[in-house]
C-alpha positions as CSV (number, residue, x, y, z in Angstrom):
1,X,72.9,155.0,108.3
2,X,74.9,154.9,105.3
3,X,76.2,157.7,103.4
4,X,74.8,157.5,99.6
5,X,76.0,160.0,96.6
6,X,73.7,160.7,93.7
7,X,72.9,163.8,90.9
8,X,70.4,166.1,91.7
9,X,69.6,168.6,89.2
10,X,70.4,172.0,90.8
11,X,66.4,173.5,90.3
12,X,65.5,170.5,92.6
13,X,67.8,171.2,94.7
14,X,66.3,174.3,95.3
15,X,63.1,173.3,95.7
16,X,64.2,170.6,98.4
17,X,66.0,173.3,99.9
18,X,63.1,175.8,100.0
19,X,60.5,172.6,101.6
20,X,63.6,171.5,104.1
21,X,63.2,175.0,105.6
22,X,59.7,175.4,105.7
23,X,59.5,172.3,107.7
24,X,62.5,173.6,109.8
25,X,64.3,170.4,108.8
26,X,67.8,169.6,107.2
27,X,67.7,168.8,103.2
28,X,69.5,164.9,104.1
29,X,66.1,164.0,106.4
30,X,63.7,165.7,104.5
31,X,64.8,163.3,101.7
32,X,64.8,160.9,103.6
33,X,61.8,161.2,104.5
34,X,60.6,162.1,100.7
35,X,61.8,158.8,99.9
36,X,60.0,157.3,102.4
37,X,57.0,158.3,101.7
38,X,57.3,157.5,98.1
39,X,58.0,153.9,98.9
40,X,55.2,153.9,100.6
41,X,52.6,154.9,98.2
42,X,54.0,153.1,95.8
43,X,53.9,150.0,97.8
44,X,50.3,150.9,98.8
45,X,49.9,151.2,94.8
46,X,51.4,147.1,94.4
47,X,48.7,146.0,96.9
48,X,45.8,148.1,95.9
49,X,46.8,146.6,91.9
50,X,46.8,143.1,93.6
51,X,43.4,143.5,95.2
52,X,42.0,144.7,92.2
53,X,43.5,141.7,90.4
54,X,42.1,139.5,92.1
55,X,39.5,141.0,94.3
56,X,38.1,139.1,97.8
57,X,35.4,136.7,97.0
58,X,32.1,137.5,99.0
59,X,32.6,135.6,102.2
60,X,35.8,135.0,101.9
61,X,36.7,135.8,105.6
62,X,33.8,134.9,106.8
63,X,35.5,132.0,109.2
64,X,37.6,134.3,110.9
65,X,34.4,136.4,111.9
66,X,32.8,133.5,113.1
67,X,36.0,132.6,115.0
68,X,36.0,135.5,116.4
69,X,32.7,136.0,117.3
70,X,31.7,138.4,115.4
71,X,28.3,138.4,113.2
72,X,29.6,140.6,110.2
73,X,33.2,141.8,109.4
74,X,33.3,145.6,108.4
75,X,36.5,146.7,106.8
76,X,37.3,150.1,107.4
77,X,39.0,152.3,104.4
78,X,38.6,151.8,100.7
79,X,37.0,149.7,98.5
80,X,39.7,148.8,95.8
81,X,37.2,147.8,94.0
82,X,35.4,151.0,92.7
83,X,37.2,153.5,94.8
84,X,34.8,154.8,97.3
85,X,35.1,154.5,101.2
């Protein structure tokens, strides 16, 4: 790991401090972690704006269900399209 220096104002600060100890961890991995997680979403955010840029085309995958064997593909989670699961 490498050691990195930035501001903080000092009421976030506190509020790190406060969530670092209700998770029983140290304030340098709950950030970590914080940051983490924010990449995350926000990379989740890029792909669901890409999706919803340009959407899949109805049977669009089809040949890798028939490749596979299978009769119809089911995606599991939501549909960027309109939101809903």
């Amino acid at each position: 790991m490498k050691i990195v220096r930035f501001t903080l104002d000092e009421d976030l600060i506190a509020e790190i401090d406060r969530a670092a100890a209700v998770s029983a961890t140290a304030r340098s991995a709950f950030v970590r972690d914080a940051l983490a997680n924010a990449i995350a979403k926000h990379d989740e955010a890029q792909h669901r704006r890409g999706y919803e840029a340009a959407p899949e085309i109805q049977n669009e995958f089809s040949i890798w269900a028939t490749r596979a064997g299978v009769a119809e593909m089911k995606f599991v989670g939501v549909d960027v399209r309109n939101g809903t699961t």
